[in-house]
N, C-alpha and C positions, 0 to 999 in steps of 0.2 A: 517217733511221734512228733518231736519238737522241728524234726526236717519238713514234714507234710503238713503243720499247722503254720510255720512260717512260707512255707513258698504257695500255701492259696492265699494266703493272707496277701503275699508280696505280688500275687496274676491281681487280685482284685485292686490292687492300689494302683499297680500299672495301667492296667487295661482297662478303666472302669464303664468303658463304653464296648465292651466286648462282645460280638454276635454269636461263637461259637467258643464251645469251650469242653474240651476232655476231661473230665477227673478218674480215670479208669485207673482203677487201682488205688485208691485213696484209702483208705482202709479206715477213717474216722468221719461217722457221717457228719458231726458237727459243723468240720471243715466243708462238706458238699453242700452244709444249709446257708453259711454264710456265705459262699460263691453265689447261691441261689437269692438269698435276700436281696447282695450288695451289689448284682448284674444285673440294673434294672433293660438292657439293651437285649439281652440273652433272647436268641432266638433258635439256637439247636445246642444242646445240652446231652453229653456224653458219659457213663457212669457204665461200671463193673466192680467186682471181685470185693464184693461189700452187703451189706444190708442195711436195708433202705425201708426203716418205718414209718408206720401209719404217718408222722408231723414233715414229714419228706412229699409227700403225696398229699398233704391239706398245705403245706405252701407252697406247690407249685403256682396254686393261684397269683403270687406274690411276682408271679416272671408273667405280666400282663403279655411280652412280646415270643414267648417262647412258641414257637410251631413244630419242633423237633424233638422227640426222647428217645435217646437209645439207649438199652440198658445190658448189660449181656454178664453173666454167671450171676446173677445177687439172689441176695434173698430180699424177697418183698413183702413188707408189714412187719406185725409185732405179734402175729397167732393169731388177730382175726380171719375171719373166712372172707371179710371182701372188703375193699380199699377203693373208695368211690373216689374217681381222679376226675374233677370238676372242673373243664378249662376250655373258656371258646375260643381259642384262635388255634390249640394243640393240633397236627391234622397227622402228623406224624408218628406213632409210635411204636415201638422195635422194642422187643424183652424177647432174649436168645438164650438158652439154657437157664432158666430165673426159676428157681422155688418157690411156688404160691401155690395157693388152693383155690382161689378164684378174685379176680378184678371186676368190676363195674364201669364201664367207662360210661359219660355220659357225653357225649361228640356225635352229633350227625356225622361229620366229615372226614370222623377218624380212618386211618389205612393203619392197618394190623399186620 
């Protein structure tokens, strides 16, 4: 845990201008919110083999520059039945083998 909480901590102090960024397999989402808050540049955003609750999907808002999600084995939410993911510039999104019971997107221009 102490290996995965120092080396996002050490991408975000590196790169704090980063456009693209992996975290697949990160297994602590804490770590996925801080890459999220502290990458204000973040424009395609990478994530698996985790679970990704409802405060994951209410700040995505906070990545004004993000166009890309790919998401592939997670689980998504916290047990509600829908996760309204609120983002004008998102046009991208990919969830590949994901556990949910149903999304909301609110995106004209989304591609699924």
């Amino acid at each position: 845990m102490l290996h995965f909480d120092f080396a996002v901590e050490d991408m975000c102090q590196r790169y704090p201008n980063a456009t693209e960024v992996n975290l697949s397999g990160t297994p602590i989402i804490h770590l996925v919110m801080k890459a999220v808050y502290s990458l204000r540049n973040l424009e395609a955003l990478t994530l698996g083999k985790g679970q990704l609750g409802d405060a994951f999907f209410h700040a995505l808002t906070e990545c004004s520059m993000l166009r890309s999600l790919d998401v592939n084995d997670a689980i998504l939410g916290d047990g509600v039945q829908e996760i309204p993911i609120n983002h004008d510039r998102l046009c991208d999104l990919k969830l590949t083998k994901c556990r949910v019971m149903h999304k909301s997107i609110r995106r004209n221009k989304v591609l699924i």
